[in-house]
C-alpha positions in Angstrom: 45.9 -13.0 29.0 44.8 -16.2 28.0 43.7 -16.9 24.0 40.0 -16.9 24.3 40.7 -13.8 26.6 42.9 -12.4 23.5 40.3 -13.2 21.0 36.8 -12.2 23.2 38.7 -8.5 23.3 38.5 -8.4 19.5 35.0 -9.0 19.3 34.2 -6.9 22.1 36.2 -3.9 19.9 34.0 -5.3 16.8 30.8 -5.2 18.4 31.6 -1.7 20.4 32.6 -0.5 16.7 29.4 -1.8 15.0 26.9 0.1 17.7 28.8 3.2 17.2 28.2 3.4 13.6 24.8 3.0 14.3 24.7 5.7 16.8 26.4 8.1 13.9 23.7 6.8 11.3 21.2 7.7 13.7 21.6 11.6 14.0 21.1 11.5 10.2 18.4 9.7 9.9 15.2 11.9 9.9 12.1 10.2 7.8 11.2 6.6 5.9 13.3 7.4 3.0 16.8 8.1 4.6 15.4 5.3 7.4 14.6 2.6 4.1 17.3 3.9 1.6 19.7 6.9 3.0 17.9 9.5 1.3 19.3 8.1 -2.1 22.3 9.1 -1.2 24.8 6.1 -0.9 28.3 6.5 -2.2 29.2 4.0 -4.8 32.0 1.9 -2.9 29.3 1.5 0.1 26.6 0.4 -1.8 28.8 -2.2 -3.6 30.5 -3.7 -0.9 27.4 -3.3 1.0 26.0 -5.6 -1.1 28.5 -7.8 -1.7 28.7 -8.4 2.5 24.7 -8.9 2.6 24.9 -11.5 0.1 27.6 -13.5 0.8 27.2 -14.3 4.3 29.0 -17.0 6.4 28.5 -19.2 3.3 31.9 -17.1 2.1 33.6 -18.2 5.2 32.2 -21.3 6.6 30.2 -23.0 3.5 32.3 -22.6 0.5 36.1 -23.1 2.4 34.3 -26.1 3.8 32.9 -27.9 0.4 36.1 -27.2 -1.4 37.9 -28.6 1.7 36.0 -31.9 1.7 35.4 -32.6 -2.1 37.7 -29.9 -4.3 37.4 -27.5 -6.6 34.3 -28.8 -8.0 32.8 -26.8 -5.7 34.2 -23.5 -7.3 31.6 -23.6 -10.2 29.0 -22.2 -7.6 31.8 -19.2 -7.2 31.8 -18.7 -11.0 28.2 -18.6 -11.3 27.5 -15.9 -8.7 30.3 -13.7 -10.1 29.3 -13.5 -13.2 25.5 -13.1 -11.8 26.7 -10.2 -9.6 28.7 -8.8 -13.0 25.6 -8.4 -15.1 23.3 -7.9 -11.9 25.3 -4.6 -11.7 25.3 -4.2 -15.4 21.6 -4.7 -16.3 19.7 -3.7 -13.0 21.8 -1.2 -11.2 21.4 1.8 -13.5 18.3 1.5 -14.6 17.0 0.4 -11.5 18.1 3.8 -9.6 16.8 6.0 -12.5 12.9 3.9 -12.7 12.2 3.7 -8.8 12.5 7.2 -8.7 10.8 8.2 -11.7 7.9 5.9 -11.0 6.6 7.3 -7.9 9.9 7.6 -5.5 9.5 3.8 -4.8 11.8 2.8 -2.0 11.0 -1.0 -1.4 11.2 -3.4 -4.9 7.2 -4.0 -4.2 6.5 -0.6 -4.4 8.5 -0.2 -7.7 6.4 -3.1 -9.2 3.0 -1.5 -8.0 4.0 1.9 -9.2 5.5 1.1 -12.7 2.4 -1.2 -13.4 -0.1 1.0 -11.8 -1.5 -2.1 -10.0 -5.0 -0.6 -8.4 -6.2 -3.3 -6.8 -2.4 -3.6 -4.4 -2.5 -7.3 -5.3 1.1 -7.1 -6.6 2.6 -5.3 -3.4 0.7 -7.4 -1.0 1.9 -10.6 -2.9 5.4 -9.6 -3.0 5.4 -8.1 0.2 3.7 -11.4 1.9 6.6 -13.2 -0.1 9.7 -11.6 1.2 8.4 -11.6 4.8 8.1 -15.2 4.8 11.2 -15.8 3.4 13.6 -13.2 4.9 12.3 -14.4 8.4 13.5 -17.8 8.0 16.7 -16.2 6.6 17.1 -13.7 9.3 16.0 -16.6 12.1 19.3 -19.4 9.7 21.3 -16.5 10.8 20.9 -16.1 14.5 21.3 -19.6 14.7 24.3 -19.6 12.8 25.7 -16.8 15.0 24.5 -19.2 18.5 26.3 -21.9 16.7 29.7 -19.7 16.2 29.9 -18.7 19.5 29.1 -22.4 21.1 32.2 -23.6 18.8 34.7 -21.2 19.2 34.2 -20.2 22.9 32.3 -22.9 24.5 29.3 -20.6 25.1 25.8 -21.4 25.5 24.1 -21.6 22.3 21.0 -19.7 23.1 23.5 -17.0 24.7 25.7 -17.2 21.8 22.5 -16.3 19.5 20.9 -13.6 21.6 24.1 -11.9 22.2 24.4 -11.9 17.6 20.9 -10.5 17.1 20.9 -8.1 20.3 24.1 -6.3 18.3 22.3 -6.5 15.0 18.8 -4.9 16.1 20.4 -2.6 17.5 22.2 -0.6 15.1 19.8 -1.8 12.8 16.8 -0.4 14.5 18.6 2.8 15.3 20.6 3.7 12.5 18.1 2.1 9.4 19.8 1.5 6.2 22.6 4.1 6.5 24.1 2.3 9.4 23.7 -1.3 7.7 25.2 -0.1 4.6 28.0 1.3 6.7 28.7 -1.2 9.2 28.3 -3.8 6.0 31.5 -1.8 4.2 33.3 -2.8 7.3 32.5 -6.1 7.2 33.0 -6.2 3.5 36.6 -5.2 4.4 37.1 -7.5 7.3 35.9 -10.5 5.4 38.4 -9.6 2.6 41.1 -9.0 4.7 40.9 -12.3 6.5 40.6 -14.4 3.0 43.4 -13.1 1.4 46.0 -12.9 4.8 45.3 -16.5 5.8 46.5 -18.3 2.6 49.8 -15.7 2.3 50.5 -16.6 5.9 50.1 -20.3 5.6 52.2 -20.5 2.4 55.2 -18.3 5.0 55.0 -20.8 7.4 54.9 -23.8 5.9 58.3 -25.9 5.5 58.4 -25.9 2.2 56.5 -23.0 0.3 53.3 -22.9 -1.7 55.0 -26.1 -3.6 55.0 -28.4 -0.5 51.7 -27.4 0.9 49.8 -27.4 -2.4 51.6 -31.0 -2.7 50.5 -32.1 0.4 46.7 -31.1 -0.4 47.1 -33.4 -3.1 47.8 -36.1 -0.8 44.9 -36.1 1.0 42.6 -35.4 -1.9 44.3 -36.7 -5.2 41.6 -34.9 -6.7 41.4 -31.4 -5.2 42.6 -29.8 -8.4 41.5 -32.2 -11.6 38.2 -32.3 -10.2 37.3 -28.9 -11.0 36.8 -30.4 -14.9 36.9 -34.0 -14.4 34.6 -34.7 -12.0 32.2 -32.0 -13.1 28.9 -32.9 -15.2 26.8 -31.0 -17.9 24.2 -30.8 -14.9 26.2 -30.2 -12.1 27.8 -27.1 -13.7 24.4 -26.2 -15.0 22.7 -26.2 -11.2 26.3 -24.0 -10.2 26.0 -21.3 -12.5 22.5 -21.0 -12.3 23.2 -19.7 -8.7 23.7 -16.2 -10.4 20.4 -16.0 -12.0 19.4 -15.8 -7.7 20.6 -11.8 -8.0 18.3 -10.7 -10.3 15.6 -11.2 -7.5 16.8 -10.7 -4.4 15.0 -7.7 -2.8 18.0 -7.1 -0.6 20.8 -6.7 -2.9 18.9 -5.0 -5.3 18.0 -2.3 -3.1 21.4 -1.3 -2.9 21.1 -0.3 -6.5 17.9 2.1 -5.6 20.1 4.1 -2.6 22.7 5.0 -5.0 23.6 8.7 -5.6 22.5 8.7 -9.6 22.9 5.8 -12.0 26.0 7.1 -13.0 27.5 5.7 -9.6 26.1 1.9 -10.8 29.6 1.6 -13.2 32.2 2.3 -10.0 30.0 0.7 -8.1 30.2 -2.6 -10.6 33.9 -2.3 -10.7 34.2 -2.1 -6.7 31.9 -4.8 -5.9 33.2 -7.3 -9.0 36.8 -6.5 -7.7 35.9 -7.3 -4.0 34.2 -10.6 -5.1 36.7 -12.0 -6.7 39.4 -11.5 -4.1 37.0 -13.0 -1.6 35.8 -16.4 -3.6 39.3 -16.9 -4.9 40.5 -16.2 -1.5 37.7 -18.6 0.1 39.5 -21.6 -2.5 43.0 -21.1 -1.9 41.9 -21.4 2.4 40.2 -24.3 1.7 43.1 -26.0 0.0 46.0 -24.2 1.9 43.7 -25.2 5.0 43.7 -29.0 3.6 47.6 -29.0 3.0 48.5 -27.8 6.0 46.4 -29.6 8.4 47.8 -32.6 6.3 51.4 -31.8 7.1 50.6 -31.9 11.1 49.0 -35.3 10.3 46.3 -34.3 11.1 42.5 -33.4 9.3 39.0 -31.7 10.6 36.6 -33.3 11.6 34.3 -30.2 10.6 35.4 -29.0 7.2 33.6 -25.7 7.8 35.5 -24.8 10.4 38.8 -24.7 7.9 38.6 -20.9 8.0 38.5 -20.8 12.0 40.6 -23.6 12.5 43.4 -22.1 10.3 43.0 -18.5 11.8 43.6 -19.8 15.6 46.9 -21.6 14.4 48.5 -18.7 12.5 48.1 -16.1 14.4 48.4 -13.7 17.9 44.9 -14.2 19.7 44.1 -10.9 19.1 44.6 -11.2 15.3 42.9 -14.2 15.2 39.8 -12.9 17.3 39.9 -9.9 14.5 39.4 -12.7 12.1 36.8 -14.9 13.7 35.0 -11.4 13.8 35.3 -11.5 10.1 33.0 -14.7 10.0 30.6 -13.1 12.5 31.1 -9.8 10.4 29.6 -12.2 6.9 26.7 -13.4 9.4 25.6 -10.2 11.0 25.8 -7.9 7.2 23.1 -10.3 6.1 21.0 -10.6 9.2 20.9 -6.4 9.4 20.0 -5.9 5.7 17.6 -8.9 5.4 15.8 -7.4 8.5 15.3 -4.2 7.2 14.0 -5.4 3.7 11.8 -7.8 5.6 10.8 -4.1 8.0 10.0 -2.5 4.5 7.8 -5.2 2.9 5.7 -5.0 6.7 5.2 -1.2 6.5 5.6 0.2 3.6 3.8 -2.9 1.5 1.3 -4.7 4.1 0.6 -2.3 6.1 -0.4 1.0 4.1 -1.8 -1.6 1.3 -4.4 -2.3 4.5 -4.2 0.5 7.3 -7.0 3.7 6.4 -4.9 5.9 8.4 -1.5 5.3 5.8 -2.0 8.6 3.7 -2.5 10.8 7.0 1.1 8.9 8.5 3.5 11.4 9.0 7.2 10.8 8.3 8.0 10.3 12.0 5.5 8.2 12.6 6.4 5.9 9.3 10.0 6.0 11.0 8.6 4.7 14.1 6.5 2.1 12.4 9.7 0.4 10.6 11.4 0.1 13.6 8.5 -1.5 15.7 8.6 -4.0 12.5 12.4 -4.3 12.8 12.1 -5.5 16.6 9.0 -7.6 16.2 10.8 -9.3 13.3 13.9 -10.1 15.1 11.9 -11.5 17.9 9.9 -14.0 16.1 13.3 -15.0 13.9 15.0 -15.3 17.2 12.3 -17.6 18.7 12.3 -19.6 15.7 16.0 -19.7 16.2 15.7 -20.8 19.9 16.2 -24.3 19.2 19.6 -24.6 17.2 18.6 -27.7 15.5 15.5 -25.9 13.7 15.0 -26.7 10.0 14.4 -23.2 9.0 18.3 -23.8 8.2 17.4 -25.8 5.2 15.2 -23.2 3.9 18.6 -21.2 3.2 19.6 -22.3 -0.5 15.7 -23.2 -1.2 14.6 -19.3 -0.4 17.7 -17.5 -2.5 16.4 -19.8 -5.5 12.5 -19.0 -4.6 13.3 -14.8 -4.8 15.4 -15.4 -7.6 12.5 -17.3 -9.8 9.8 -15.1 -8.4 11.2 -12.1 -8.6 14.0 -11.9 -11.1 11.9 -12.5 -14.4 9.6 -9.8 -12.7 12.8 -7.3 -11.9 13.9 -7.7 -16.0 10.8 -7.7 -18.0 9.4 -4.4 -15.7 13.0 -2.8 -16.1 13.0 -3.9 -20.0 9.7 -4.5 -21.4 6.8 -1.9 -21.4 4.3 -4.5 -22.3 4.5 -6.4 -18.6 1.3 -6.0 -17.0 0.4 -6.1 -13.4 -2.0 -9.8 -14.0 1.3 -10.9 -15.9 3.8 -10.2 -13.2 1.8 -11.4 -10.6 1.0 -14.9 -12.0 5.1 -15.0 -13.4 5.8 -14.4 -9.5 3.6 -17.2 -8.1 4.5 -19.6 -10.9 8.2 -19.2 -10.3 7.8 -19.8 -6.6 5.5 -22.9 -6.9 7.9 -24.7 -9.6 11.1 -23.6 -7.4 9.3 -25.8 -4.5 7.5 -28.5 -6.9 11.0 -29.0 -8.1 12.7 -29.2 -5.0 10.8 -31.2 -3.3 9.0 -33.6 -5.8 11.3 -33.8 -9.0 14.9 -34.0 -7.3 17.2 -36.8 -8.3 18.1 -38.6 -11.8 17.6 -36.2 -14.5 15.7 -33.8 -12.5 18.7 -33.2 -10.5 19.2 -30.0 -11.7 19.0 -26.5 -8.7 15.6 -25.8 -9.0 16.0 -21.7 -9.6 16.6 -22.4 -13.2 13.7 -24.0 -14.0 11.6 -21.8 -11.9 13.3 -18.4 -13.4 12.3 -20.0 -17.2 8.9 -21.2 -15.9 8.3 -17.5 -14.4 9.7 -15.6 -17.3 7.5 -17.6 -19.9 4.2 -17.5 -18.3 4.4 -13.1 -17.3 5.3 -13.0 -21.0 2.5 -15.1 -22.4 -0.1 -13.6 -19.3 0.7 -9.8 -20.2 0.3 -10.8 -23.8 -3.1 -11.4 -23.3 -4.0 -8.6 -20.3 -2.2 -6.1 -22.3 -3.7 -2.4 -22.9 -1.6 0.8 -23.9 -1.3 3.0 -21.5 0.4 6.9 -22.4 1.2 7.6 -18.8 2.8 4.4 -18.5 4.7 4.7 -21.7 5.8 7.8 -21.3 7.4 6.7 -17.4 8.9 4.1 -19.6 10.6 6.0 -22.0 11.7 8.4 -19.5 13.6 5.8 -17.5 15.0 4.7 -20.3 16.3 8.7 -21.4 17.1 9.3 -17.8 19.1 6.0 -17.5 21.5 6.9 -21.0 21.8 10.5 -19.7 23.4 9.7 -16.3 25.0 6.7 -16.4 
């Protein structure tokens, strides 16, 4: 059997594997909640390495590897910064975020939690939100299948278009059968995969090179005299600033979060932190030592990539039995797919459950069924325009990528806290804090960049968002019992069961 024999075997077990899990998800999966959430009923290792696979992506295994390869362990502080934003993400949001959706009204989309906990009459909010996180997530779903296309045309010489139809074709379809339950599960199998493949990779290379870890670190340094010191030296006040503000992104991003609201009980958010936390640092400490591992030992065969991304790839096909190593180029595709599925079924949400009943007179007469049927039709109409956007593999909508996490982290992050932690938000206050944040993320990426403005754009948009919901709901602000007394109930229900 020859190697791209070997290695299109694996994937064809992957996929098979993926649609099967969809297939199971489906027989339990019965109305909008269990199709939108799992009934609430997600264990906590799922829900955290769910989310961990939905928001790393191939950035873990293409993006990251790559930088570090090219210009060292400067690159690293953008690891740091989404740890420790993942760490109090699960601290801060997780518990109380399962214990308030459900007391305010059983919300099961992050739009409907901000309409219910601000009793927003006139639907503004939701439609806003809801209008936001389709444009976005569509671009992100469409970066995706082109990233898949582009896999596929690397690795195996396929057709790019092929390549990308054959990604999204496995992806809609257990996500349009199975709903969340089969993404969450499918994503704990890619959670592993990804895992797996950063941590064997650098242990093999160290076994196989002449020399040890000593020699090959060594010879890293050769090619890059600055692949370790520049972690420090290199780095600015700035430059670390933009990195670490990359963890500010989780506060807001609809599907990570929602992860939090399909948890069993609150109680589940603290083995759920200590899961996902554990799982994130083997991966981005992994994801460094490939990268430099990948540099030294390319180095020692006198040789270098001409494609830094492909470090992870490259390194997989020269250490290991086809089969193994079509297992781990799975593992990429695994990081692509887990954020495709859940950022299709967020975007499905938003379209039904936010838009469309915001509008539609029949929404209060919809059965379950029908609501079922409804987020599926979004979930295939969704993919489709994503994958025609996609069509051409040198669309921009790839740019989009780092300037969308940084839009839903500044619209919707300030918005996610102060409704969580402050009873005096107000629906006027959130929905100007939302706009404002999205308007400075893209005044600032696109007008101010450079010099001393050089600085990632979600940080000033998160502050800019965060002051003006503060000083808008100061001024909108009335008492309301009912809305106190959902408050302070949250807040009991929260201490009780986590």
């Amino acid at each position: 059997m020859s190697e791209e024999s070997a290695q299109a075997v694996a994937l064809i077990i992957y996929f098979v594997g993926m649609i099967i899990i969809g297939l199971w998800a489906y027989q339990r999966t019965d109305d909008l909640d269990d199709y939108m959430l799992a009934g609430r009923n997600l264990p906590p290792a799922v829900a955290a390495l769910s989310a961990g696979a939905s928001d790393m992506s191939g950035w873990l295994l293409m993006g990251l590897p790559g930088a570090i390869y090219a210009s060292g362990l400067i690159e690293f502080w953008i690891a740091i910064g989404l740890t420790i934003g993942a760490f109090l993400n699960w601290v801060f949001v997780a518990p109380r975020l399962r214990t308030y959706t459900e007391v305010a009204g059983n919300s099961i989309t992050v739009p409907s939690f901000f309409d219910n906990r601000l009793r927003d009459h006139t639907k503004l909010l939701r439609i806003v939100s809801g209008i936001i996180i389709f444009v976005f997530f569509t671009f992100y779903v469409s970066s995706g299948m082109v990233a898949g296309g582009k896999f596929f045309e690397s690795s195996f010489g396929m057709d790019y278009v092929v390549g990308m139809v054959l990604v999204a074709g496995i992806v809609v379809l257990y996500t349009l059968v199975g709903g969340f339950l089969a993404v969450s599960w499918t994503d704990l199998v890619q959670a592993c995969m990804m895992v797996t493949a950063l941590v064997l990779i650098p242990i093999v290379a160290v076994w196989k090179f002449d020399g040890g870890a000593k020699e090959l670190f060594a010879a890293a340094k050769t090619v890059n005299p600055d692949v370790y010191s520049s972690f420090l030296g290199a780095a600015t006040f700035i430059g670390i600033a933009s990195s670490l503000a990359w963890g500010l992104g989780y506060f807001g991003q609809p599907h990570i979060i929602v992860r939090f609201m399909a948890l069993r009980s609150a109680q589940d958010a603290k083995a759920g932190r200590r899961i996902g936390i554990t799982w994130m640092l083997f991966s981005v400490i992994g994801t460094a030592f490939v990268a430099v591992v990948g540099l030294g030992y390319f180095a020692g065969q006198g040789e270098q990539l001409a494609d830094p991304e492909t470090v992870f790839v490259a390194m997989s096909k020269v250490l290991f039995h086809p089969v193994i190593s079509g297992f781990l180029l799975a593992a990429v595709l695994a990081a692509i797919m887990s954020t495709i599925s859940s950022q299709l079924l967020v975007t499905s949400s938003a379209l039904v459950e936010d838009i469309y009943k915001a509008f539609s007179k029949e929404s209060q007469a919809l059965t379950e069924k029908k609501m079922v049927l409804y987020g599926r039709m979004a979930v295939l109409a969704v993919a489709v325009f994503a994958a025609l956007i996609a069509w051409n593999p040198d669309a921009s909508v790839l740019n989009l990528v780092a300037f969308a996490w940084a839009g839903f982290g500044a619209a919707f992050g300030p918005i996610v806290l102060l409704s969580l932690y402050w009873r005096e938000l107000t629906n006027i206050g959130a929905v100007a804090g939302m706009v404002t944040g999205a308007v400075v993320v893209g005044v600032w990426a696109k007008v101010l960049e450079g010099g001393i403005f050089d600085l990632y754009e979600i940080l000033p948009g998160f502050l800019a968002a965060l002051l003006v919901a503060v000083l808008v709901s100061k001024m909108t602000y009335h008492a309301d019992d009912e809305v106190s007394a959902e408050f302070d109930e949250a807040v009991r229900l929260t201490k009780i069961r986590a």
